[in-house]
C-alpha positions in Angstrom: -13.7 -3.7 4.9 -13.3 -6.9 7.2 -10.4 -7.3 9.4 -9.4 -10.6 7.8 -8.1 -8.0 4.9 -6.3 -5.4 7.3 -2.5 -5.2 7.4 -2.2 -8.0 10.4 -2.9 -10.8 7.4 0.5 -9.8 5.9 1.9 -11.4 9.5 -0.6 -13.9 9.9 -1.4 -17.2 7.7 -4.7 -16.3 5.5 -5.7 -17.1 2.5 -4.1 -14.2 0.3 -6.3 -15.0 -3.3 -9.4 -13.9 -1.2 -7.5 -11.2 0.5 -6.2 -9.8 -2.5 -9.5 -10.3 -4.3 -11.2 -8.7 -2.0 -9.4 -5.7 -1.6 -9.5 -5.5 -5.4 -12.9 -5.3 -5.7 -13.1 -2.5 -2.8 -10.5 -0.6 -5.2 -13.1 -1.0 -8.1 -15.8 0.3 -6.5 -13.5 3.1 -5.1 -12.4 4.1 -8.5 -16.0 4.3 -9.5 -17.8 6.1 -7.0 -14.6 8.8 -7.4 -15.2 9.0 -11.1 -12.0 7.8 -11.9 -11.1 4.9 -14.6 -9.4 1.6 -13.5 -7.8 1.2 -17.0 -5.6 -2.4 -18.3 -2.6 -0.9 -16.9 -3.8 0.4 -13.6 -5.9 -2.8 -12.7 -2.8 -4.7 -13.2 -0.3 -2.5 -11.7 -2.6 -3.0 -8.7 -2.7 -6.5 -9.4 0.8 -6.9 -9.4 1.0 -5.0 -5.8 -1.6 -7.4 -3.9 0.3 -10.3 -5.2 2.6 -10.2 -1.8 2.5 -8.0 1.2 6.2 -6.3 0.2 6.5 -3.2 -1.1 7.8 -3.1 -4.9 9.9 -0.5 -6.7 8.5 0.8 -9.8 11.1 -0.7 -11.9 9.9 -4.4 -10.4 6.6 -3.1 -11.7 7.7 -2.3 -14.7 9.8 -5.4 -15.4 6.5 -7.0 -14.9 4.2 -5.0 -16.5 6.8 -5.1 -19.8 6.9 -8.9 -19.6 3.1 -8.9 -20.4 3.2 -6.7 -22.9 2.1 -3.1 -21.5 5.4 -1.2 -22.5 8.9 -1.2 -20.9 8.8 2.7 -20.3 9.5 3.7 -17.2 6.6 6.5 -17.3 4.2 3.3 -17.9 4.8 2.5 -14.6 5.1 5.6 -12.7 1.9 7.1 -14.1 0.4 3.7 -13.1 1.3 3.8 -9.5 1.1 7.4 -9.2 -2.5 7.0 -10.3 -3.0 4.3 -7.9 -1.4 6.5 -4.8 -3.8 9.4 -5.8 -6.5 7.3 -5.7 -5.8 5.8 -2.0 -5.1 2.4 -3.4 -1.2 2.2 -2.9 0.6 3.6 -0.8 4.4 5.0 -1.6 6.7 3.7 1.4 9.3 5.9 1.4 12.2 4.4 3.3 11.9 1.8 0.2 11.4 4.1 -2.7 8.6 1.5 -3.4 4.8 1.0 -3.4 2.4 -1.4 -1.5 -1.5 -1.7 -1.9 -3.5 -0.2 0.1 -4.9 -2.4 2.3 -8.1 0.1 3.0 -8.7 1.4 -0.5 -12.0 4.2 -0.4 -11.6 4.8 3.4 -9.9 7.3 5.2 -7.6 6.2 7.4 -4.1 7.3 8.9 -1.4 4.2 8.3 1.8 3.6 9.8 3.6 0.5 8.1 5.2 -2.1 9.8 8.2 -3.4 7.4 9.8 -6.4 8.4 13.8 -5.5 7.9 14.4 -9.0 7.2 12.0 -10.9 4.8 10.6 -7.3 3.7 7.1 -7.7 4.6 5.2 -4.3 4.9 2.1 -4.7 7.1 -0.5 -1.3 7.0 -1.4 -1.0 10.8 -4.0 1.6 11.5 -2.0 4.7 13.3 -5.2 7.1 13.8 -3.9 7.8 17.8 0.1 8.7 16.6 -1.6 11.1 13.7 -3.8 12.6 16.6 -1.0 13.1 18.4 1.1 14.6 15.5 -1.9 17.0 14.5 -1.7 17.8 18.7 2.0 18.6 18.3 2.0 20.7 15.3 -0.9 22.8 16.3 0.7 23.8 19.5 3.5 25.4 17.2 0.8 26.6 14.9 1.6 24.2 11.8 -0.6 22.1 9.7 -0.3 19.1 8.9 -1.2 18.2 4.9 0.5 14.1 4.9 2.4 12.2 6.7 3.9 8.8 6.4 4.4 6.4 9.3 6.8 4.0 9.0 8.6 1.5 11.5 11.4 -1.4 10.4 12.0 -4.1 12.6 11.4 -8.0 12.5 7.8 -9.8 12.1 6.5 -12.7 13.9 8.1 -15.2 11.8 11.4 -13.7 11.2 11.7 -12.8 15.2 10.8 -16.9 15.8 13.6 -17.6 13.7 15.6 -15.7 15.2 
């Protein structure tokens, strides 16, 4: 995937129709080489994610999803967006209770996420040397490390200008 996709653009100007198109796409040929089905629901639950770089709850989803006619259940959206995290196409930032897009869908990478704690932009910034350095830590006490979930709040370029 080219940079011009990679969490930074949620901090820097960039054209986000190609952005989100693009990254799109990556997630459909992602879903497809896994074997997996990007179904009405899924695709737009997606959709609705790359729209902005902010995480959303799964009630905003919902909202959204039952304003274009997919059902107003809350398990519509959850089973969306749950899909979508087991696929590596969204990611679940916790400190939110919410979900962004994955920035990198169909690679492996180790994220940390930059959330802005003003405008609420979530930027995905690649975190492999503080997951080498976890994986370091826990060996020496003999653990394993299955997940983790990197996340840092502070201000972003443009909300730190104004400031």
């Amino acid at each position: 995937m080219t940079a011009d996709t990679g969490g930074t653009a949620a901090f820097a100007p960039h054209d986000h129709s190609r952005c989100a198109a693009s990254i799109l796409a990556h997630a459909e040929e992602a879903t497809a080489a896994a074997g997996a089905r990007l179904t009405p629901v899924r695709r737009r639950t997606l959709e609705i994610l790359l729209e902005e770089h902010r995480a959303l709850g799964a009630y905003e989803v919902l909202e959204r999803l039952a304003q274009e006619g997919f059902g107003n259940k809350p398990p519509v959206a959850y089973r969306a967006l749950d899909f979508l995290v087991e696929q590596g196409l969204a990611h679940r930032i916790r400190r939110l209770n919410a979900f962004t897009a994955c920035m990198h869908p169909g690679e492996a990478h180790a994220p940390a996420f930059l959330i802005c704690s003003r405008c609420g932009v979530v930027a995905e910034a690649p975190a492999e040397p503080v997951r080498a350095a976890l994986d370091a830590a826990a060996a020496q006490l003999g653990f394993e490390i299955e997940r983790t979930n990197v996340e840092a709040v502070g201000l972003c370029p443009a909300c730190r200008e104004a400031a």
